[in-house]
NUKEVEX-998519 format. One record per atom (N, C-alpha, C, O, CB): residue number from 1; residue in three letters; x, y, z. Coordinates in steps of 0.05 Angstrom, whole numbers, plus 5000, padded with zeros to 4 digits. Glycine has a CB too. Example, Ala and Ser with C-alpha at 12.3 -4.5 7.8 and 13.67 -1.06 7.14 Angstrom:
<nodes>
 num residu    x    y    z
   1    Ala 5264 4886 5156
   1    Ala 5246 4910 5156
   1    Ala 5264 4934 5156
   1    Ala 5285 4934 5169
   1    Ala 5226 4911 5181
   2    Ser 5257 4955 5142
   2    Ser 5273 4979 5143
   2    Ser 5258 5001 5157
   2    Ser 5268 5023 5161
   2    Ser 5282 4988 5114
</nodes>
This chain:
<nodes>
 num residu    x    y    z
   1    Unk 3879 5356 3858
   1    Unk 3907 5354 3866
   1    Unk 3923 5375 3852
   1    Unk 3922 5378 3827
   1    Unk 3918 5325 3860
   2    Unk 3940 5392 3871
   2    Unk 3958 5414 3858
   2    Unk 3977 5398 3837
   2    Unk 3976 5374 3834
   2    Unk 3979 5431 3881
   3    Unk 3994 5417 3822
   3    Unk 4018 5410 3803
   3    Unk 4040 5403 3820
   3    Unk 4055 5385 3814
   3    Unk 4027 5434 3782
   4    Unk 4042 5415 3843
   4    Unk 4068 5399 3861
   4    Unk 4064 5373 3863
   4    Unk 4085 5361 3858
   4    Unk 4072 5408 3890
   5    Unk 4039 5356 3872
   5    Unk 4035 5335 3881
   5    Unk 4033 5316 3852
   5    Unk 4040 5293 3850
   5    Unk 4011 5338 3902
   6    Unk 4027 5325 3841
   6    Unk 4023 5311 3806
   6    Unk 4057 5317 3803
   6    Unk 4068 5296 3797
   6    Unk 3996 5334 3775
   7    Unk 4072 5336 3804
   7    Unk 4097 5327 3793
   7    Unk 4117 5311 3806
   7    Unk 4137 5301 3796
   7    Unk 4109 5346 3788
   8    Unk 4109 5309 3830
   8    Unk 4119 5290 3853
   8    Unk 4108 5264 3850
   8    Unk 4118 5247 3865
   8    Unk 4112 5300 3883
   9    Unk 4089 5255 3834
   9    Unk 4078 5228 3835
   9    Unk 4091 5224 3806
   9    Unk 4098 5201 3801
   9    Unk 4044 5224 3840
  10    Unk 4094 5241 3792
  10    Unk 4110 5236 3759
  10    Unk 4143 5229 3763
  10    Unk 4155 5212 3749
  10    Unk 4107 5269 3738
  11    Unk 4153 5243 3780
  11    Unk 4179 5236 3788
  11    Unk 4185 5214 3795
  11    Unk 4201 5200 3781
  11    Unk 4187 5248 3806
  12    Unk 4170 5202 3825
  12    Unk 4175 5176 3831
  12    Unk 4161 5160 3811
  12    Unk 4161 5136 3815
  12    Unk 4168 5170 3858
  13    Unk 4150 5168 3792
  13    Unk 4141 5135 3774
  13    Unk 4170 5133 3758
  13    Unk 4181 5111 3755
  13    Unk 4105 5137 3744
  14    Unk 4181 5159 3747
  14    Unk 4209 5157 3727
  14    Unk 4225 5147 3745
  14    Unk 4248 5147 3735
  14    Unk 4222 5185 3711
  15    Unk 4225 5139 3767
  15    Unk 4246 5127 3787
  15    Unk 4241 5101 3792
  15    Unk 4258 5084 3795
  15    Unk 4247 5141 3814
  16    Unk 4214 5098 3794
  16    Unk 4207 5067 3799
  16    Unk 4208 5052 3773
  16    Unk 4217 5030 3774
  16    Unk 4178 5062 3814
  17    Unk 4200 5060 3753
  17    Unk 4193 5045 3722
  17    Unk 4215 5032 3724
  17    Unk 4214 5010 3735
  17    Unk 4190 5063 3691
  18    Unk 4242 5044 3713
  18    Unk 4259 5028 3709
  18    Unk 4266 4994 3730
  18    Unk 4276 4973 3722
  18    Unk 4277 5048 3709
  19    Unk 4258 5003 3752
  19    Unk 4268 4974 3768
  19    Unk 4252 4951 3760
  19    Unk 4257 4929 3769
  19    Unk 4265 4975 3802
  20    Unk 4233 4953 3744
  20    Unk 4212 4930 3735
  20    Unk 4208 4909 3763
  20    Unk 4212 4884 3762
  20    Unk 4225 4911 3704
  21    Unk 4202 4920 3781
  21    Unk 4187 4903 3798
  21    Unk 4171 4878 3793
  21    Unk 4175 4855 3799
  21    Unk 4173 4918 3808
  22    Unk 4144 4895 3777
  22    Unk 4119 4878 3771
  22    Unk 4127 4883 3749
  22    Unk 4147 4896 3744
  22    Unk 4089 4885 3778
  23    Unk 4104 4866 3723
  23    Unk 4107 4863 3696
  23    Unk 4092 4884 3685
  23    Unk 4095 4885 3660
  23    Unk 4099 4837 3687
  24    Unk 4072 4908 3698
  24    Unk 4077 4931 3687
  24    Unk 4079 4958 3700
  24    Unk 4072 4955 3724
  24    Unk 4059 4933 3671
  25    Unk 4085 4978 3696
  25    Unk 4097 4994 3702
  25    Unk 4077 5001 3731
  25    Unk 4058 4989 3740
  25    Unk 4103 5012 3677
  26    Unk 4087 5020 3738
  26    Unk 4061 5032 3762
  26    Unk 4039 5052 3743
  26    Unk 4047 5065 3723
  26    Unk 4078 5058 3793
  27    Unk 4021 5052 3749
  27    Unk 3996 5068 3740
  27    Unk 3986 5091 3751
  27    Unk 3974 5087 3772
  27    Unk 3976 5054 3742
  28    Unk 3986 5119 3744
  28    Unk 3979 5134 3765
  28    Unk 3955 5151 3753
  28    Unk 3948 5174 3759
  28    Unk 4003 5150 3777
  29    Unk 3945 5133 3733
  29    Unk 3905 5137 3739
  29    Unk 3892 5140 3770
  29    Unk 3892 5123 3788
  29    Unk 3887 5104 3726
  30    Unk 3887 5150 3770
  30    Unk 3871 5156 3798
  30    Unk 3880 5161 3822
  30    Unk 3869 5169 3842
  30    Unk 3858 5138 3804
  31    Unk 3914 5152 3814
  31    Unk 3934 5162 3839
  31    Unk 3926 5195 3859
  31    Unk 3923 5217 3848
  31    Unk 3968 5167 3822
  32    Unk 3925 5191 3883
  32    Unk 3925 5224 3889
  32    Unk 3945 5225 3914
  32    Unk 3949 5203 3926
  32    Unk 3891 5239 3898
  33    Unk 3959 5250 3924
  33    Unk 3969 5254 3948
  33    Unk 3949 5271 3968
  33    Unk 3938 5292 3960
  33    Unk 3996 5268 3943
  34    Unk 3945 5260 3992
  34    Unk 3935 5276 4013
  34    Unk 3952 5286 4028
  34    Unk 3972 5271 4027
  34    Unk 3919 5265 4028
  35    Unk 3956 5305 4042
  35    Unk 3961 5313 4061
  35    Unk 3946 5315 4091
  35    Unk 3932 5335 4091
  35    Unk 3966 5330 4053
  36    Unk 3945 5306 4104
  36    Unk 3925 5295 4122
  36    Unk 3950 5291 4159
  36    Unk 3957 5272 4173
  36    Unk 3909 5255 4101
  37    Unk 3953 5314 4160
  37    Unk 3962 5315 4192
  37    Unk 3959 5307 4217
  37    Unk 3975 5301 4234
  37    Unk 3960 5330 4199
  38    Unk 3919 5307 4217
  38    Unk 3905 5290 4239
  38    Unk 3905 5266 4236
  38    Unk 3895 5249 4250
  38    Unk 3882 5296 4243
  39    Unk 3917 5265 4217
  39    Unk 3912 5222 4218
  39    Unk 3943 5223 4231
  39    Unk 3946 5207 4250
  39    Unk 3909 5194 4174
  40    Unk 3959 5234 4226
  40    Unk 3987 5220 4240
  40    Unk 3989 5225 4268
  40    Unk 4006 5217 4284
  40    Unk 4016 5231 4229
  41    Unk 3972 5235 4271
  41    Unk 3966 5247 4312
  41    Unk 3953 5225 4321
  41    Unk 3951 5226 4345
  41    Unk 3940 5280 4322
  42    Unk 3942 5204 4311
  42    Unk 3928 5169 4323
  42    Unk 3944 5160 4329
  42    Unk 3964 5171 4322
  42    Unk 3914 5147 4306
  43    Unk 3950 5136 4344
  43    Unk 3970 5123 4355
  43    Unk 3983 5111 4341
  43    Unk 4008 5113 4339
  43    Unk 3965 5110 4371
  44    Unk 3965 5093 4324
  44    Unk 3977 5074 4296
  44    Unk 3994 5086 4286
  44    Unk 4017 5077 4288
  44    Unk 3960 5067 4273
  45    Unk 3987 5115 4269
  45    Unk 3999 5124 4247
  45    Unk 4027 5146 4257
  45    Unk 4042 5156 4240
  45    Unk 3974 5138 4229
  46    Unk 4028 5151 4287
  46    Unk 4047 5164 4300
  46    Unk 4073 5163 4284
  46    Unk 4086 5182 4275
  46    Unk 4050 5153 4327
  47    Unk 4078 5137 4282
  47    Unk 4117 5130 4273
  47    Unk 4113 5127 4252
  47    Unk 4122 5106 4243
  47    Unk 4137 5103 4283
  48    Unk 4097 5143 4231
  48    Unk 4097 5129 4202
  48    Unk 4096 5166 4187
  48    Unk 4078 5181 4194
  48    Unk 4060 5100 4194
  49    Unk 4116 5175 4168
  49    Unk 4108 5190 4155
  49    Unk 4088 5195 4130
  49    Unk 4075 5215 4124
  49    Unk 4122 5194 4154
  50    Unk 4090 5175 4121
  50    Unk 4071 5176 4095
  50    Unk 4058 5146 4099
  50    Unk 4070 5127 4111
  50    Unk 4089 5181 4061
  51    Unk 4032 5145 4088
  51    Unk 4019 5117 4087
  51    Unk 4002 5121 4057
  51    Unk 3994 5140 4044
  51    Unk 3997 5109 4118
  52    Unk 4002 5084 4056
  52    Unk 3986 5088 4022
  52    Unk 3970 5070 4033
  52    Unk 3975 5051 4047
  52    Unk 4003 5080 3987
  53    Unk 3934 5086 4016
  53    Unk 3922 5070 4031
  53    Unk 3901 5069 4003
  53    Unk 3883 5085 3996
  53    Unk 3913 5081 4064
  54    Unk 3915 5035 3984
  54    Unk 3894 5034 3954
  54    Unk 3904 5055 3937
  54    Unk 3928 5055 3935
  54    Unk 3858 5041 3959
  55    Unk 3891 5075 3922
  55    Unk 3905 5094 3913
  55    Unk 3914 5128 3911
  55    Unk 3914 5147 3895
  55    Unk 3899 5088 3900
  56    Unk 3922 5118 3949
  56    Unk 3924 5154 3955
  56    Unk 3945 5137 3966
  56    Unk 3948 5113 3969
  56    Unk 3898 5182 3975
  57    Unk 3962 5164 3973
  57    Unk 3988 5159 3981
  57    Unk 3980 5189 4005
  57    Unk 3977 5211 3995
  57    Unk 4019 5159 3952
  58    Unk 3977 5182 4034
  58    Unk 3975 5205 4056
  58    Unk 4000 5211 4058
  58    Unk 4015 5194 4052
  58    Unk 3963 5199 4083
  59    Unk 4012 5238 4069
  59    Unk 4030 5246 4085
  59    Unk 4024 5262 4113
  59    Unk 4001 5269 4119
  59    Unk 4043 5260 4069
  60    Unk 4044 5265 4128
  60    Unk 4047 5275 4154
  60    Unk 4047 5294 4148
  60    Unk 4030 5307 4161
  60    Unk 4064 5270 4170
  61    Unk 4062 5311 4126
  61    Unk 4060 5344 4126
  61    Unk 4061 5343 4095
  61    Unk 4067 5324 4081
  61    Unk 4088 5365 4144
  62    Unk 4051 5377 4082
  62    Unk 4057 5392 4062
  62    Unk 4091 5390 4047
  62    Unk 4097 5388 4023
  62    Unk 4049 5419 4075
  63    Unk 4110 5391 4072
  63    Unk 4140 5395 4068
  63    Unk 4141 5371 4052
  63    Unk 4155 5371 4031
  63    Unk 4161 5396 4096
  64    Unk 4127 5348 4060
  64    Unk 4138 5315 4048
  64    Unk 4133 5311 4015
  64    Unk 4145 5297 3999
  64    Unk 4116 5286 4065
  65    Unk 4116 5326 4012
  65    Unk 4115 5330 3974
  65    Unk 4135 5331 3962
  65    Unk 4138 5316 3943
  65    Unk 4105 5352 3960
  66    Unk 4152 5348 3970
  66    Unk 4178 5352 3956
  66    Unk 4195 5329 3977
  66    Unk 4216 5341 3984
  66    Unk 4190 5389 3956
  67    Unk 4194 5310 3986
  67    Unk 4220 5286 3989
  67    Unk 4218 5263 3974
  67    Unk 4203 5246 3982
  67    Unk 4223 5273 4018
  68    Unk 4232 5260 3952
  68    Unk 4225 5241 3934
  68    Unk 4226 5218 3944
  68    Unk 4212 5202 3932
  68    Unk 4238 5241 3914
  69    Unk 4240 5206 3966
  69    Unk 4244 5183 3982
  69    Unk 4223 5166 3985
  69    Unk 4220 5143 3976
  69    Unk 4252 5189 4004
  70    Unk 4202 5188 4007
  70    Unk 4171 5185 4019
  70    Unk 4159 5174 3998
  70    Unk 4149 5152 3999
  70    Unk 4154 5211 4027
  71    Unk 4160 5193 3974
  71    Unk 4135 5188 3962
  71    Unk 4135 5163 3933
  71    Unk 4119 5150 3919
  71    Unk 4126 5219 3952
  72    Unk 4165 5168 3935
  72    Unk 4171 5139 3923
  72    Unk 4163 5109 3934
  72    Unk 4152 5089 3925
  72    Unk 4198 5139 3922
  73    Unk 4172 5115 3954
  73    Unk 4165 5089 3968
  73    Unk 4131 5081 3976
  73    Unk 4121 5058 3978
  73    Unk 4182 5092 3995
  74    Unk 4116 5114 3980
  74    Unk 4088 5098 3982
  74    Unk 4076 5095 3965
  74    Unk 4056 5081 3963
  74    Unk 4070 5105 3996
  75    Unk 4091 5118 3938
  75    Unk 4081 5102 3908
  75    Unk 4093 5069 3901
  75    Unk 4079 5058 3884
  75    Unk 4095 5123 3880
  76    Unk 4109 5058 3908
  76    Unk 4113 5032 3910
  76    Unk 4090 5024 3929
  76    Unk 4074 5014 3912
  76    Unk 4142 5024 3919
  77    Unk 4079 5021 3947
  77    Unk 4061 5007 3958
  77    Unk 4037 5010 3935
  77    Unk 4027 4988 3929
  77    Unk 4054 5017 3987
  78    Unk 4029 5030 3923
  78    Unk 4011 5026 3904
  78    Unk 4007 5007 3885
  78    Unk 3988 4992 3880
  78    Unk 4011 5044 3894
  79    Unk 4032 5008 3875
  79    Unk 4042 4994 3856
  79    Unk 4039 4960 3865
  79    Unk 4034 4941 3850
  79    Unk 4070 5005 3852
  80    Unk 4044 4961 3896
  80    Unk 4044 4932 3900
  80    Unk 4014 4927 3898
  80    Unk 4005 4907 3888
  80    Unk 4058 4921 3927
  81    Unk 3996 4951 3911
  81    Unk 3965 4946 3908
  81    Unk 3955 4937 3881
  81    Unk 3937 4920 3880
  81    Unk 3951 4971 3914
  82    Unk 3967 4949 3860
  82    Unk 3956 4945 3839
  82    Unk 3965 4915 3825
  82    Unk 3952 4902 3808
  82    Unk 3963 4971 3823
  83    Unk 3980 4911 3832
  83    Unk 3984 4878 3830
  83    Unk 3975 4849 3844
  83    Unk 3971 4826 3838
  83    Unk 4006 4875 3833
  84    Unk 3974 4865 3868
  84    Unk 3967 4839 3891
  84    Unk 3953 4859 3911
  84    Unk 3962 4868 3932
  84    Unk 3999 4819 3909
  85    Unk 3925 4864 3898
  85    Unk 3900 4877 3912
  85    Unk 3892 4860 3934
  85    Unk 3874 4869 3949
  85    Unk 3875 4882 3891
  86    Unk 3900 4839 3939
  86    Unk 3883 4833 3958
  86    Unk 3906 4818 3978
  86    Unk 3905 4826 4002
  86    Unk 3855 4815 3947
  87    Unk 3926 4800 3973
  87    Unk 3951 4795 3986
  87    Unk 3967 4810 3997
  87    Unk 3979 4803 4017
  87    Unk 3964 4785 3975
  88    Unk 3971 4843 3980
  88    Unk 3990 4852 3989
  88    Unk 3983 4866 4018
  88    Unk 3999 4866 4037
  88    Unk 4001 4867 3969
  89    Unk 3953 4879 4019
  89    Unk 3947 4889 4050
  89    Unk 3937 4871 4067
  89    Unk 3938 4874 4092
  89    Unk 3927 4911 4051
  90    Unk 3926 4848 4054
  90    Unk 3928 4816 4084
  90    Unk 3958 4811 4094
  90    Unk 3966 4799 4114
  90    Unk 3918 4776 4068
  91    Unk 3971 4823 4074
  91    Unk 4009 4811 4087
  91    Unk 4011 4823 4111
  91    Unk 4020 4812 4131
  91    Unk 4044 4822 4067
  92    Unk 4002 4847 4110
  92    Unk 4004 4862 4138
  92    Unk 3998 4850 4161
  92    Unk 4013 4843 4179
  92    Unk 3988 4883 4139
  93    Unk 3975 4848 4161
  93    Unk 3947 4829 4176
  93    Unk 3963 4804 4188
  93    Unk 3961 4802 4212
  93    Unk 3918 4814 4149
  94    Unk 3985 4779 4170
  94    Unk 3994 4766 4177
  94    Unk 4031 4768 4187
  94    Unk 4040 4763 4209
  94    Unk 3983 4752 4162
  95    Unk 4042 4776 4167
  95    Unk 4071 4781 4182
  95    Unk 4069 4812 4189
  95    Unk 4088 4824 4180
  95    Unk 4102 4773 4159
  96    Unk 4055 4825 4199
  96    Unk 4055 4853 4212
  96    Unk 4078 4876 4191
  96    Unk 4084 4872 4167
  96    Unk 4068 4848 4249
  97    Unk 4086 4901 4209
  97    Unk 4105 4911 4188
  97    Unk 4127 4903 4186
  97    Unk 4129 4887 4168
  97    Unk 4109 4932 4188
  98    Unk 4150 4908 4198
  98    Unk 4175 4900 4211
  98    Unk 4187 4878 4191
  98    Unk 4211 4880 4184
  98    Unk 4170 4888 4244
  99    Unk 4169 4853 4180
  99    Unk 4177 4841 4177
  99    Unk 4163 4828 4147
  99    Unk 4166 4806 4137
  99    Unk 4181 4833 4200
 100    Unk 4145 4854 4140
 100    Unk 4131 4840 4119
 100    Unk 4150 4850 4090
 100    Unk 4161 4872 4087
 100    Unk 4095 4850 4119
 101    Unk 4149 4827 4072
 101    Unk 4164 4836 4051
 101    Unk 4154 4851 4026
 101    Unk 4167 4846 4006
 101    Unk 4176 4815 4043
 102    Unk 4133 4871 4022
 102    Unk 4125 4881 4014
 102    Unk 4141 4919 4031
 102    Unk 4153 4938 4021
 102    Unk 4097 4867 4013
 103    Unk 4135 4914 4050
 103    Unk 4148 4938 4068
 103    Unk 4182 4946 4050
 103    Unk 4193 4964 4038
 103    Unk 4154 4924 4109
 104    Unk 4188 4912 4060
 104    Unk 4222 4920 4046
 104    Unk 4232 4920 4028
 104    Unk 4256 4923 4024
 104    Unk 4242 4910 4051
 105    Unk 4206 4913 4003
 105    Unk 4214 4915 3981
 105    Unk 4209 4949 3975
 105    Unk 4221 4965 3960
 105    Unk 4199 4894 3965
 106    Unk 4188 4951 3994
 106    Unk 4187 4988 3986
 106    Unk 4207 5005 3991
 106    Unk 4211 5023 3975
 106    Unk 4167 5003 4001
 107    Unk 4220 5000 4011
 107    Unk 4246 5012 4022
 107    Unk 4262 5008 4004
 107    Unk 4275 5029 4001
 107    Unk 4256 5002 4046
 108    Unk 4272 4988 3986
 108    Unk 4296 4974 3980
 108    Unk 4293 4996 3949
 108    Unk 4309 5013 3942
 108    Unk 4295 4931 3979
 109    Unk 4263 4988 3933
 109    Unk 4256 5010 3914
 109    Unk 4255 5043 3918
 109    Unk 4258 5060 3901
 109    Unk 4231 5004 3906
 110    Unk 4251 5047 3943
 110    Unk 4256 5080 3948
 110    Unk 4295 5079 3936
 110    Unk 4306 5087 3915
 110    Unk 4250 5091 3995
 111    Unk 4306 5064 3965
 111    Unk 4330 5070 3960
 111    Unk 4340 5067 3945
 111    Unk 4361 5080 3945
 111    Unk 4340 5066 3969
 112    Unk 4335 5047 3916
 112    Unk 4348 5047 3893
 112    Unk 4343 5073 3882
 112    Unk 4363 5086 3880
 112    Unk 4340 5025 3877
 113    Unk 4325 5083 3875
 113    Unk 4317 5105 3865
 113    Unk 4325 5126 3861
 113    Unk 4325 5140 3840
 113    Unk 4306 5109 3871
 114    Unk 4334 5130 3890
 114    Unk 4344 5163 3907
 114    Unk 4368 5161 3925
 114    Unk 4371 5178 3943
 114    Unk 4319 5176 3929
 115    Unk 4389 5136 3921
 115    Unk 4405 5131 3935
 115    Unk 4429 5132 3911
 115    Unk 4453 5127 3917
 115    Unk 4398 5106 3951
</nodes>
């Protein structure tokens, strides 16, 4: 992983730490960013810019490294992984996205962040 993508995952942790979500901080042992274009050309992943999937956080493009928003927020999904490994991606499975509260807690932590 380049130094852009390591300083972009160091940023959003100094953005997320403070909100104390979970009882410890986010972890970014093993954290990595992909960039991965052909996955957002599938149907699923069409309307989605960035996805975290365990402990990579994908993006739609190169440009999205530098939006602290994105990558805040799919470093919050990590974060939820690393707490509720196994609830937090069945939530999907059962209340879908739209309406699962892991989604809006990610949003709600982006926007505190960078809002």
């Amino acid at each position: 992983m380049d130094d852009a993508k390591r300083a972009a995952l160091a940023r959003a942790k100094a953005a997320l730490d403070p909100l104390e979500l979970y009882p410890r901080p986010v972890s970014l042992r093993g954290v990595r960013i992909w960039v991965a274009p052909w996955l957002f050309r599938l149907p699923w992943f069409r309307r989605f810019d960035g996805y975290a999937v365990h402990m990579t956080v994908l993006l739609r493009s190169a440009t999205l490294v530098a939006d602290p928003w994105i990558v805040a927020h799919e470093l919050c999904h990590v974060w939820q992984m690393q707490h509720h490994p196994v609830r937090m991606p069945l939530s999907y499975l059962v209340r879908g996205y739209a309406k699962n509260r892991y989604e809006r807690e990610a949003r709600r932590a982006a926007d505190a962040a960078y809002t």
